[in-house]
Backbone as a ProteinNet text record, in pm:
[ID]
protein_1_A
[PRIMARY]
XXXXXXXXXXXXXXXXXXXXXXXXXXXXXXXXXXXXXXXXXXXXXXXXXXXXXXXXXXXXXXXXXXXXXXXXXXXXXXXXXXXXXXXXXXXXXXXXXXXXXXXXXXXXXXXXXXXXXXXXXXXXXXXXXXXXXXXXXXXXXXXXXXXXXXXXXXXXXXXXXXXXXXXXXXXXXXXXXXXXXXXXXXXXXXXXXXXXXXXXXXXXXXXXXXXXXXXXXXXXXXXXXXXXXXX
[TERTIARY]
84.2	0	87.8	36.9	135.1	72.3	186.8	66.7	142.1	74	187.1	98.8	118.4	87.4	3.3	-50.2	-108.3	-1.9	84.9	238.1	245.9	243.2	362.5	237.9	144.4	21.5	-74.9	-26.2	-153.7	-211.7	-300.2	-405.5	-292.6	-248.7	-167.9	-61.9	10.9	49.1	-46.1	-130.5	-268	-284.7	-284.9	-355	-239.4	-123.9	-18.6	41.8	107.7	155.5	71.5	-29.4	-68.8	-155.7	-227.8	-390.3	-273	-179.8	-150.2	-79.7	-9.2	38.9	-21.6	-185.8	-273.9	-240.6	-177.2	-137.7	-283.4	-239.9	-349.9	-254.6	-363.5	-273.4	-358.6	-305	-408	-360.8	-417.2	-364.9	-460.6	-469.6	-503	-567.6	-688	-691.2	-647.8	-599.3	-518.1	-651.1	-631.6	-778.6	-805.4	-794.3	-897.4	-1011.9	-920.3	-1033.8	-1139.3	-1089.9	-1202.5	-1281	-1264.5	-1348.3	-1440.4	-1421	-1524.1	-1563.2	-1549.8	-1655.8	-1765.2	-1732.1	-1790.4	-1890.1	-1868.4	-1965.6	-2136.5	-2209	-2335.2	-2411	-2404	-2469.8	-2351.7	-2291.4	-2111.4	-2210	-2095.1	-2111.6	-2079.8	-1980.3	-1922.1	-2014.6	-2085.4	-2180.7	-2130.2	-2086.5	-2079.8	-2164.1	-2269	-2371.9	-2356.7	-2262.4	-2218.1	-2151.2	-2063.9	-2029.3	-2079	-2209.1	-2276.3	-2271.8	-2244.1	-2242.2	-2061	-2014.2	-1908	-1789.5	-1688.4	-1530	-1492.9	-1585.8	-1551.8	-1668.2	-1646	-1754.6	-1707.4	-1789.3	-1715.4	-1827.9	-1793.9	-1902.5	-1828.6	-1917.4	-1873.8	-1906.2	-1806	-1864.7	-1811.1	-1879	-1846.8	-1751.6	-1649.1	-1574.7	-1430.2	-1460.2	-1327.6	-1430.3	-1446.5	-1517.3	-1458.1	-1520.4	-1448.7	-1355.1	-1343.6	-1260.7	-1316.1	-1305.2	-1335.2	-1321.7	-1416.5	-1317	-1364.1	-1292.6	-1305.8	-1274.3	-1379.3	-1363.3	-1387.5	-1244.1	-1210.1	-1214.1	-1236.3	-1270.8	-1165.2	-1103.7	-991.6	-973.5	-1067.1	-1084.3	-962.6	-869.6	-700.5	-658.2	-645.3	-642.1	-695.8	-844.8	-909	-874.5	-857.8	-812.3	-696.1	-562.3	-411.7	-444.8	-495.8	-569.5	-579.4	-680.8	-756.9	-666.1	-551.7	-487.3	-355.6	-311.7	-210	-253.6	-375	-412.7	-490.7	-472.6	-497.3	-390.2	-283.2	-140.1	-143.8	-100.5	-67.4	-131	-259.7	-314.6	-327.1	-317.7	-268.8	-156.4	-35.3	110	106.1	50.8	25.8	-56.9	-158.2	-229.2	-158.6	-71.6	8.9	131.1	185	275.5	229	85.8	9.1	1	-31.3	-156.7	57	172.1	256	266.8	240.9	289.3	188.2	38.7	-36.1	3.7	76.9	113.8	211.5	285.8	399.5	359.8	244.9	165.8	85.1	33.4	3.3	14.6	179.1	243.3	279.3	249.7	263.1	418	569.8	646.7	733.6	797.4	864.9	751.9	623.9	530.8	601.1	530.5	605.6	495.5	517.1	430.9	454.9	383.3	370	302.2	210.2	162.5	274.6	381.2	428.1	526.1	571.9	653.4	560.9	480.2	346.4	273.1	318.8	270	399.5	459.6	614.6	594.9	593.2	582.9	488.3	356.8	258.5	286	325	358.1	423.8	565.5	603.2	611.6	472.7	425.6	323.6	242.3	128.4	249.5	313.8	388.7	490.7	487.9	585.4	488.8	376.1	301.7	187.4	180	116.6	-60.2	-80.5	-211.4	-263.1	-238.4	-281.4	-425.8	-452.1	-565.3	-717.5	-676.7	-773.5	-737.6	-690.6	-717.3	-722.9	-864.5	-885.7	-758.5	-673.7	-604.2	-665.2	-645.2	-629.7	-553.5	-494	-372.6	-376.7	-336.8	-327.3	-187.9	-164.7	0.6	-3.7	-124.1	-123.6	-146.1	-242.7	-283.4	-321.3	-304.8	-307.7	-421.8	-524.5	-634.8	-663.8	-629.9	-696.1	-795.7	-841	-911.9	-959.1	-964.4	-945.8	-1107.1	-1072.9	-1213.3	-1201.3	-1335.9	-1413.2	-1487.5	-1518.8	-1605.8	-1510.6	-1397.6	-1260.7	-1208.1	-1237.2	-1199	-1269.6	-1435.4	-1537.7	-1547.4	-1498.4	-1525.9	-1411.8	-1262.8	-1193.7	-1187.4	-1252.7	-1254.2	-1331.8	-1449.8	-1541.7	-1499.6	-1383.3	-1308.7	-1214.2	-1155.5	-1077.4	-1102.2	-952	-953	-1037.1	-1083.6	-1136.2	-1012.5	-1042.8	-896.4	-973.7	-962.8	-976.1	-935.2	-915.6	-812.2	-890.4	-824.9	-823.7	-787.9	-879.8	-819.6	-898.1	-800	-902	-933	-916.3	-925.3	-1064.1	-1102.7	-1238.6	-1263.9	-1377.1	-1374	-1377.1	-1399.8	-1371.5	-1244.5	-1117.6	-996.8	-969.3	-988.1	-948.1	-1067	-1130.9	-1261.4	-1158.9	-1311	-1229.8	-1160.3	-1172.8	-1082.7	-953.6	-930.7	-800.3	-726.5	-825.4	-735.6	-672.2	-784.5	-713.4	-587.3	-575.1	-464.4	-324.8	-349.6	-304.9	-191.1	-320.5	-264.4	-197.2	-255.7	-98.4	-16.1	-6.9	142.5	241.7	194	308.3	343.8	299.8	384.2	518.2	469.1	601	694.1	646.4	797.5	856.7	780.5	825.5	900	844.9	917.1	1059.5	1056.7	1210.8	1274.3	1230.8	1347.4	1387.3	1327.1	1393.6	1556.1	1504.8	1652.4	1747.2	1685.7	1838.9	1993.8	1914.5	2039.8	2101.4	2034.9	2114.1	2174.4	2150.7	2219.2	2336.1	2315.7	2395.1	2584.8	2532.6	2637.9	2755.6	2670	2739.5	2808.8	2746.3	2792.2	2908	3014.7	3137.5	3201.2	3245.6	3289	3252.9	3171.6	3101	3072.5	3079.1	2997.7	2872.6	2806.2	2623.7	2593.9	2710.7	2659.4	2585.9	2603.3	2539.3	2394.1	2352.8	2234.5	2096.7	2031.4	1931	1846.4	1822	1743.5	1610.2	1532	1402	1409.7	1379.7	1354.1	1489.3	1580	1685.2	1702.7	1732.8	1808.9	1666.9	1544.8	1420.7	1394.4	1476.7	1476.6	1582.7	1708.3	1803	1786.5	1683.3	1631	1522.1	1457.6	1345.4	1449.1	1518.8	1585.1	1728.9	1717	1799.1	1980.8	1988.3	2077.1	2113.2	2025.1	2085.5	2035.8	2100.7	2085.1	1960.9	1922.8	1794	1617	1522.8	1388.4	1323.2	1199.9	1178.4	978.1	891.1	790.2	672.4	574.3	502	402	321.7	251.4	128.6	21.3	-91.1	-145.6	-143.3	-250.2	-403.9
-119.3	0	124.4	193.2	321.5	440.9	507.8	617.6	764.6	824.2	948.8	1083.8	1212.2	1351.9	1353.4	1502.2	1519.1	1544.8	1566.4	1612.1	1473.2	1386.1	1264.6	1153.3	1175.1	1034.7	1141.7	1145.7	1240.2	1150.3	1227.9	1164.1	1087.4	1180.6	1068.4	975.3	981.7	855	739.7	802.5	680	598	674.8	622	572.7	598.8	533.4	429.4	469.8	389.1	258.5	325.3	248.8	138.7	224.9	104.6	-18.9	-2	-117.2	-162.7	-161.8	-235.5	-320.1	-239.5	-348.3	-255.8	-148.3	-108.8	-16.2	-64.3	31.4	186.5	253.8	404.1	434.4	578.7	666.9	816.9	928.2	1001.4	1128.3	1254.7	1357.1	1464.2	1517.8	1604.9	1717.7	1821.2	1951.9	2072.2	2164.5	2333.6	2327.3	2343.3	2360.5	2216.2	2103.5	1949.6	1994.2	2038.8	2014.6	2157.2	2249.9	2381.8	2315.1	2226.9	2159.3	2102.5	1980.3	1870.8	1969.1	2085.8	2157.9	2269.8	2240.7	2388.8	2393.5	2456.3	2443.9	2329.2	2285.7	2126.2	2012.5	2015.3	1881.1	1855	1714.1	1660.1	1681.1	1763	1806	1900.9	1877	2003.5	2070	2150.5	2171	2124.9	2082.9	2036.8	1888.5	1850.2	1665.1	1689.7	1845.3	1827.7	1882.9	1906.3	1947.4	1880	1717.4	1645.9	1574.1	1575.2	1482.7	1563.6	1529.9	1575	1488	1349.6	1265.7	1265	1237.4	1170.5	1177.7	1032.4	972.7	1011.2	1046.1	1080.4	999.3	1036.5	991.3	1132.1	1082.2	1170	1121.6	1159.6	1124.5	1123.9	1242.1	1239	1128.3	1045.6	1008.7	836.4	790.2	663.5	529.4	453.6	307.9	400.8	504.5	555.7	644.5	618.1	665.7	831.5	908.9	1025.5	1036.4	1072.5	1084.6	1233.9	1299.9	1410.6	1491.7	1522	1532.3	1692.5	1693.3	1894.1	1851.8	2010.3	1995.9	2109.6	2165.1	2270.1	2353.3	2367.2	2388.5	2415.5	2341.5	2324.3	2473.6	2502.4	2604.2	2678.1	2685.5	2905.5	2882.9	2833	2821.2	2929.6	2849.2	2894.2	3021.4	3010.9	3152.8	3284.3	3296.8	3350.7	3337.1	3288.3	3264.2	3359.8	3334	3409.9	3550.2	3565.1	3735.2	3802.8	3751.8	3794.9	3836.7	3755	3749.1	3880.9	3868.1	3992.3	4100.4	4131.7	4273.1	4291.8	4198.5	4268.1	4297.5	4213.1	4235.1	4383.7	4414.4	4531.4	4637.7	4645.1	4702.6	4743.6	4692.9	4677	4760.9	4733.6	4766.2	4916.8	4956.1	5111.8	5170.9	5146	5196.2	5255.1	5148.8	5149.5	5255.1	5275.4	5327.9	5463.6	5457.5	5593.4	5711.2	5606.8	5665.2	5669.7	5617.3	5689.3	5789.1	5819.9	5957.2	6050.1	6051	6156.9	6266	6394.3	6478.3	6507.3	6468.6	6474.3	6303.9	6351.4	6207.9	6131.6	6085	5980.7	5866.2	5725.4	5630.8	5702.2	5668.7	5661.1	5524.9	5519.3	5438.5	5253.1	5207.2	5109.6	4992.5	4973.4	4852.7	4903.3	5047.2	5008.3	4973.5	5061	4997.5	4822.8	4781.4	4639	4584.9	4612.6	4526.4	4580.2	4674.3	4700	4627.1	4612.1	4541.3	4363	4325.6	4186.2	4150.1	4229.9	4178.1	4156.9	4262.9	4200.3	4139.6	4071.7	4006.3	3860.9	3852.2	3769.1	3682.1	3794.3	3764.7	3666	3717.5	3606.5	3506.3	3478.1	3437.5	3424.2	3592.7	3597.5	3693.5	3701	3824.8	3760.9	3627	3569	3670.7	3734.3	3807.2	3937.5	3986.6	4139.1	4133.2	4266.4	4337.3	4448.6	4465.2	4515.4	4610.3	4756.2	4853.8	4927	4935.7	4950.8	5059.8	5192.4	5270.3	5333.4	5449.9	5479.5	5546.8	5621.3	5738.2	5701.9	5585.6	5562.1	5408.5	5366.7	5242.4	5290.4	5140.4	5145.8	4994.9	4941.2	4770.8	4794.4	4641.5	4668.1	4445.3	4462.2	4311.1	4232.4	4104.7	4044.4	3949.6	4009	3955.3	3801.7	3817.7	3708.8	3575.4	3565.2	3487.1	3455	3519.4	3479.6	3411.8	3456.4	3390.5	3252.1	3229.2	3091.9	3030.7	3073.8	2998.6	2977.4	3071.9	3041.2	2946.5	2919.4	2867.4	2676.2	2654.4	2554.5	2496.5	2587.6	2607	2510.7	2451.8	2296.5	2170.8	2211	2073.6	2023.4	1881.6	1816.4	1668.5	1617.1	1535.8	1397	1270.6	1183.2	1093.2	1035.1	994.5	847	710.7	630.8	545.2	414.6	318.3	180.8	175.8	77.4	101.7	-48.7	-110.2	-67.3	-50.3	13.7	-113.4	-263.3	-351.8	-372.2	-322.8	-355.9	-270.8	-145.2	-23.6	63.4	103.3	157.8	337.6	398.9	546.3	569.8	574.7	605.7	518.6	435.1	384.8	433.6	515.4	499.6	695.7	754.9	855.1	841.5	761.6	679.5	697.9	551.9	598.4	690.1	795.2	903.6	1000.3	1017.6	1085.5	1042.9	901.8	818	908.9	980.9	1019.5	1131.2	1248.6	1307.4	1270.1	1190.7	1060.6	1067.1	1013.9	974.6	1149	1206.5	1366.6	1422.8	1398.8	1478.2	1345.3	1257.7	1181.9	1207.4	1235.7	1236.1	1376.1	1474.4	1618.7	1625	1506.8	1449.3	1424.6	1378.6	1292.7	1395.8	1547.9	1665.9	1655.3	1622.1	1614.2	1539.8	1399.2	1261.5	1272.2	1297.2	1267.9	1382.3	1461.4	1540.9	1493.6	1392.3	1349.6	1189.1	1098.7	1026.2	965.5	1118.7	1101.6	1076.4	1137.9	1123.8	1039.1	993.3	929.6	770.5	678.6	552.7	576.8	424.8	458.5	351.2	308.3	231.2	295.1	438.1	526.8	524.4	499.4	543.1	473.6	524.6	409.4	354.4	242.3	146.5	171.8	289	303.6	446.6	559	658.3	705.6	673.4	759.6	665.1	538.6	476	427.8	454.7	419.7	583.6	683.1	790.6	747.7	694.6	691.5	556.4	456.6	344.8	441.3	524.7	587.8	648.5	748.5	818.5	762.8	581.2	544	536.6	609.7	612.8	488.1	384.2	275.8	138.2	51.8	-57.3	-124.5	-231.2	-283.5	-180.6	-203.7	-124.7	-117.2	-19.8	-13.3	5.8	-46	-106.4	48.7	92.4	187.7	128.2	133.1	67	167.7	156.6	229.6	147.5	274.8	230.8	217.4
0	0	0	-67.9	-78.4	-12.1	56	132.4	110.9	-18.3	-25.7	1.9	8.9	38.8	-134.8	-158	-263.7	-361.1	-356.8	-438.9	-461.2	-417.1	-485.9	-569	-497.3	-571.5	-607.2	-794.1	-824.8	-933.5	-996	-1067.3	-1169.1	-1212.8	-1353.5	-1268.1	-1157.2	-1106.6	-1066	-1032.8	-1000	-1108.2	-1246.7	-1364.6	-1431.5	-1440.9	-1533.7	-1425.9	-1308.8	-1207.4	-1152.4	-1023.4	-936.4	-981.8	-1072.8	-1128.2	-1218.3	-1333.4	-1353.7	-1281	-1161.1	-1050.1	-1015	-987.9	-888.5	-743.1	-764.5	-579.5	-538.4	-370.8	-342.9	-266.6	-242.5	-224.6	-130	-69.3	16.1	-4.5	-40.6	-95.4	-11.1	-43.8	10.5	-119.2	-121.7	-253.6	-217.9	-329.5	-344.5	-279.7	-274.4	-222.3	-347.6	-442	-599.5	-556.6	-559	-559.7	-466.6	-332.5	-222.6	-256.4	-342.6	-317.8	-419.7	-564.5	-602.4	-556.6	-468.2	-430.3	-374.2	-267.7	-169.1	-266.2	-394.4	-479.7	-449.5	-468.5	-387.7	-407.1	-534.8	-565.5	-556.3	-489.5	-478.5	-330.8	-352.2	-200.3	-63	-88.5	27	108.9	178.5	241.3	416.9	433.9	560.4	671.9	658.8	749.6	753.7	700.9	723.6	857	910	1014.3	1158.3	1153.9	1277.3	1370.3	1373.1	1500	1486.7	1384.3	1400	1326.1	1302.1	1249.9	1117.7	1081.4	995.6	888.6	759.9	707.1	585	529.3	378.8	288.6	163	52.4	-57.7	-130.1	-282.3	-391.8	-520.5	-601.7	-778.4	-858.2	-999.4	-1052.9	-924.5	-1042.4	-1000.4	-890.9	-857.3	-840.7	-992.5	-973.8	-883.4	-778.9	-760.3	-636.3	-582.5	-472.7	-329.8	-237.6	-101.4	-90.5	-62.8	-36.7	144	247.8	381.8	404	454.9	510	609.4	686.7	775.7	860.7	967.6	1032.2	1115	1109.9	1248.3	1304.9	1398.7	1445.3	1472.1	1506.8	1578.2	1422.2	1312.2	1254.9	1119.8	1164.2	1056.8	1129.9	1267.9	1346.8	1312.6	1286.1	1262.2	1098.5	1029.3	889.5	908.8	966.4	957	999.8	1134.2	1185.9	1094.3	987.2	904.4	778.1	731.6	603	660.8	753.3	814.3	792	881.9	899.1	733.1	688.1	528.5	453.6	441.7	383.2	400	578.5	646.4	572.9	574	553.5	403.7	310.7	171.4	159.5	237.8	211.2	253.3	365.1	378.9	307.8	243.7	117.3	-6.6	-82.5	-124.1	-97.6	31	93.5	40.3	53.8	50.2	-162	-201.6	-335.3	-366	-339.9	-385.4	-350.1	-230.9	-135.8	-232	-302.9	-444.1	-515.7	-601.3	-678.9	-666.4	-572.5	-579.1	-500.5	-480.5	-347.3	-489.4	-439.3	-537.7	-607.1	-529.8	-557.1	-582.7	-756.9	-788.2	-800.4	-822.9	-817.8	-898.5	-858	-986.5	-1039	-1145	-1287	-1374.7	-1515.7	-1548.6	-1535.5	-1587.4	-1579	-1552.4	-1666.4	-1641.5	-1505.3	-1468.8	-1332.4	-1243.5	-1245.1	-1086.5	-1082	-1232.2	-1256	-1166	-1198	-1143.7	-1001.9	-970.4	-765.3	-713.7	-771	-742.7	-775.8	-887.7	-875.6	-789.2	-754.4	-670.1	-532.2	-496.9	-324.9	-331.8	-448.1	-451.6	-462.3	-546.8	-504.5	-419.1	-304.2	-219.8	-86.3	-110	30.3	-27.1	-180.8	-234.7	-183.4	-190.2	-160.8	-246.9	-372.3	-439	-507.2	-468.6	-505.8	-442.9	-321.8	-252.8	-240.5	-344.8	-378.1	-542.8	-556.4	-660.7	-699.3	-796.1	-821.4	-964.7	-993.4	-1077.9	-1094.3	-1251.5	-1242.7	-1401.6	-1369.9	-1490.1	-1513	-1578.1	-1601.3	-1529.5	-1481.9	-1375.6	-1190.3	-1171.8	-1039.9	-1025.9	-902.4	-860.5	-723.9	-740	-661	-590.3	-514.8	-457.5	-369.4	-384.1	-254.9	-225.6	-113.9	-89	-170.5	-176	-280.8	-145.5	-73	5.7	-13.9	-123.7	-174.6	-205.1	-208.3	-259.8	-111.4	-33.9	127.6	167.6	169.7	240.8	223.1	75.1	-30.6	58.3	75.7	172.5	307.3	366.8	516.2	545.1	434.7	481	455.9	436.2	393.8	509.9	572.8	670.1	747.8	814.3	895.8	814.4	699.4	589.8	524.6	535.9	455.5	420.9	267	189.8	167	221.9	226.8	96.3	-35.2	-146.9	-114	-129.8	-195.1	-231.6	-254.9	-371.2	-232.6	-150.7	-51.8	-24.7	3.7	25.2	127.2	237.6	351.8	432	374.3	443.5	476.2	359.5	441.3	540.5	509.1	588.7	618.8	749.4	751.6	779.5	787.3	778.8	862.8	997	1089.8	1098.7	1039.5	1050.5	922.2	783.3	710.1	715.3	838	855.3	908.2	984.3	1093.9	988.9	890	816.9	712.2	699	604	705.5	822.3	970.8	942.6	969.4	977.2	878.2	747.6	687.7	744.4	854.7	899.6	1002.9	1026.4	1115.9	1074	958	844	778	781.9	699.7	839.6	939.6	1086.7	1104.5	1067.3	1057.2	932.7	813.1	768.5	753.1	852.2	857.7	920.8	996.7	1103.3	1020.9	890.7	787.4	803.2	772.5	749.4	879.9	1006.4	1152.2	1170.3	1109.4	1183.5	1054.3	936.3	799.2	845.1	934.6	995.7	1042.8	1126.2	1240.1	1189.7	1065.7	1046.1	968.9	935.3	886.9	1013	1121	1275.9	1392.6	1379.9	1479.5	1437	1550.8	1518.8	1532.6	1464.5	1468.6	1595.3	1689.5	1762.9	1885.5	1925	1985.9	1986.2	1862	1830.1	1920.5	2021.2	2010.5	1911.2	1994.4	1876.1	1788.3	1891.3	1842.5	1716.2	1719.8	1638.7	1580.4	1635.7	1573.7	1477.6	1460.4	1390.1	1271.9	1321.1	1222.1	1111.3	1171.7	1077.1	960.6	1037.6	931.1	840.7	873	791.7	666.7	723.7	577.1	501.2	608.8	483.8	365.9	456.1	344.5	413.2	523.1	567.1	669	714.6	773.6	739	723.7	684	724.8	626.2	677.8	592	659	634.3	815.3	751.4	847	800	894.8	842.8	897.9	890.1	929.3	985.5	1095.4	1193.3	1169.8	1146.4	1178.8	1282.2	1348.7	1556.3	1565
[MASK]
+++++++++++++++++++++++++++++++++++++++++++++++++++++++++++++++++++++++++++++++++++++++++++++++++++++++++++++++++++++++++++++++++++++++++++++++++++++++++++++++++++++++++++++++++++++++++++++++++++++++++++++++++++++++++++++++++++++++

């Protein structure tokens, strides 16, 4: 069974890779996938979570596959308090550029320089998705797109888990189980750059037996494998 993030098991690895294998996977969908399932007629309805944090739907477009979806309260305020920050400092950035366009002395001028001042703080926190931008040779005007926020907040702490497993082998809560397990393995092999330091100088007989030496088994650095346990 393969259990990767939305980056590594995507649709065309599913379809060229996994299906002629025969493998099974567990995978996660990307914010575009889940803002469709969730569109006013999709399956995804916010009111699946009034009593619970879990619940499995289906939908057309992912035939013969599970989708599990998951609320994580801690999870949507982290969100929510992350993409605030972000758009204050972006609007702020912004209220400045606009400030040089129309300070009566030296103004920028020109469209393509104010395009370039403006790309490049819409680009720097990758949130220019939620501002209206106007842009002439003479004056620059934003203003935030409310309606492009609401659509995401209202998403916030939702997360998607993808796969092709029967719910007889794996029911949902274990296969959330699971799809965690890969932060395990992503928080060990951060260790690889720490332990990979130390292993020109040092013996590895130091090492204890449990996590240290099961980081340097994923990342390839110690002999042997090492197996992933879902609890």
């Amino acid at each position: 069974m393969l259990v990767g993030d939305r980056g590594m098991i995507t649709q065309a690895r599913v379809r060229e890779d996994c299906a002629p294998a025969g493998l099974d996977w567990i995978t996660a969908l990307r914010a575009p996938q889940i803002q469709a399932l969730a569109a006013d007629d999709g399956p995804l309805q916010l009111s699946l979570f009034d009593e619970r944090d879990l619940a499995e739907i289906e939908s057309p477009d992912y035939p013969g596959e599970r989708l599990i979806v998951c609320r994580n309260p801690a999870l949507a305020g982290e969100r929510a308090r992350k993409r605030r920050e972000l758009i204050e400092a972006t609007e702020a950035d912004l209220q400045r550029i606009k400030d040089r366009v129309r300070r009566a002395r030296h103004p920028l001028k020109g469209a393509a320089a104010i395009g370039r001042a403006v790309g490049a703080v819409l680009g720097r926190r990758k949130v220019g998705k939620h501002f209206h931008c106007t842009i002439t040779d003479t004056d620059f005007s934003f203003e935030r797109d409310e309606a492009a926020i609401a659509r995401e907040e209202r998403l916030d702490g939702l997360y998607v888990i993808r796969t092709n497993l029967p719910a007889e082998a794996l029911d949902a809560p274990a296969t959330v189980r699971a799809y965690k397990s890969l932060a395990r393995v992503e928080r060990a092999c951060r260790k690889c750059g720490e332990y990979s330091k130390i292993l020109h100088d040092r013996s590895l007989d130091w090492l204890p037996a449990g996590h240290g030496r099961r980081a340097l088994q994923l990342c390839g650095l110690w002999p042997g494998k090492v197996e992933l346990q879902v609890p």
